[in-house]
C-alpha positions as CSV (number, residue, x, y, z in Angstrom):
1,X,-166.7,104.6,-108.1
2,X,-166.4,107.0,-105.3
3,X,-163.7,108.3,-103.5
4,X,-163.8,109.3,-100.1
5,X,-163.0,113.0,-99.0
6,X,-160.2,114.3,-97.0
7,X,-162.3,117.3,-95.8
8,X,-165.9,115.8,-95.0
9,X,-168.4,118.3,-94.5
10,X,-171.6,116.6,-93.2
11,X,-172.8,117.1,-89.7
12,X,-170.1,116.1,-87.1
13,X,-171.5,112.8,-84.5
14,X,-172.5,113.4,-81.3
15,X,-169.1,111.5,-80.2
16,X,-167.0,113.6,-81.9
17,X,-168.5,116.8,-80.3
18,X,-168.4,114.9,-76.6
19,X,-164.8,114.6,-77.1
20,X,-164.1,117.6,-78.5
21,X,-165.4,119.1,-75.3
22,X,-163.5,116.5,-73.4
23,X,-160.3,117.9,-74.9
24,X,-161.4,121.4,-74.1
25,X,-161.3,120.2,-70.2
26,X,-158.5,121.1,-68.1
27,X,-156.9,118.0,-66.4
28,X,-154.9,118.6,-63.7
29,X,-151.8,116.1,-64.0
30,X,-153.4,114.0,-66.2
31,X,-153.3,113.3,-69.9
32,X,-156.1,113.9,-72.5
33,X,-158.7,111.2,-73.1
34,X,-157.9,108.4,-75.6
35,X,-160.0,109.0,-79.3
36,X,-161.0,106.2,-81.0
37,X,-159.4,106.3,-84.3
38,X,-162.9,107.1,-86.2
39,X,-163.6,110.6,-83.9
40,X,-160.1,110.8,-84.5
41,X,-160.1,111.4,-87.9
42,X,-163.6,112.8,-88.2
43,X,-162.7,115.9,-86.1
44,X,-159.3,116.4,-87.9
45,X,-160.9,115.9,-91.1
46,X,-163.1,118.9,-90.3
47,X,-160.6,120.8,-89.3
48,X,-161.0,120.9,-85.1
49,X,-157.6,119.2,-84.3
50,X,-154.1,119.0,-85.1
51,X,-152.2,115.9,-84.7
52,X,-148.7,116.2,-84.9
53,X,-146.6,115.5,-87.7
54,X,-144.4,112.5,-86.0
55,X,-147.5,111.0,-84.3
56,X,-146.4,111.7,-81.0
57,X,-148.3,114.2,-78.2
58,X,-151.8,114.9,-78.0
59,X,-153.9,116.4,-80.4
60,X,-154.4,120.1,-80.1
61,X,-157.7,121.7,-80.9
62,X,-157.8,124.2,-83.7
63,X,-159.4,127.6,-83.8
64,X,-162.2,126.1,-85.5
65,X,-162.7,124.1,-82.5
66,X,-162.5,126.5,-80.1
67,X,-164.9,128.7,-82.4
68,X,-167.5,125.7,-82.1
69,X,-166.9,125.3,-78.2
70,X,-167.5,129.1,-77.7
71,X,-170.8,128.6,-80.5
72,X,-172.2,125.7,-78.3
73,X,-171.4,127.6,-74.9
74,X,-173.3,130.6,-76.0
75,X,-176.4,128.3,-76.9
């Protein structure tokens, strides 16, 4: 029997790093974009978002988010 991690550490999908970089965007009177519950949880599970504690607000993107934006920028 298996159990699934809290912290996976495999290659991140393709739409979790689009919406990472979605959430990066400035919008101008307008809220963040809706995550479906799976890139939800696979970019807090790595560690690139916060969500808060009551489940209310956005998510905020962590410094190892930004530190991957800045890494894909430079490329």
């Amino acid at each position: 029997m298996t159990a699934e991690s809290d912290n996976d550490s495999g290659p991140l999908t393709h739409a979790a790093i689009w919406a990472l970089a979605r959430l990066a965007q400035q919008r101008y009177g307008r809220d963040a974009p809706t995550l479906s519950w799976s890139v939800a949880r696979e970019l807090r599970n790595a560690g690139l978002v916060s969500v808060p504690a009551n489940g209310r607000g956005g998510v905020s993107i962590t410094r190892a988010g930004q530190d991957i934006l800045r890494a894909r920028a430079a490329i």
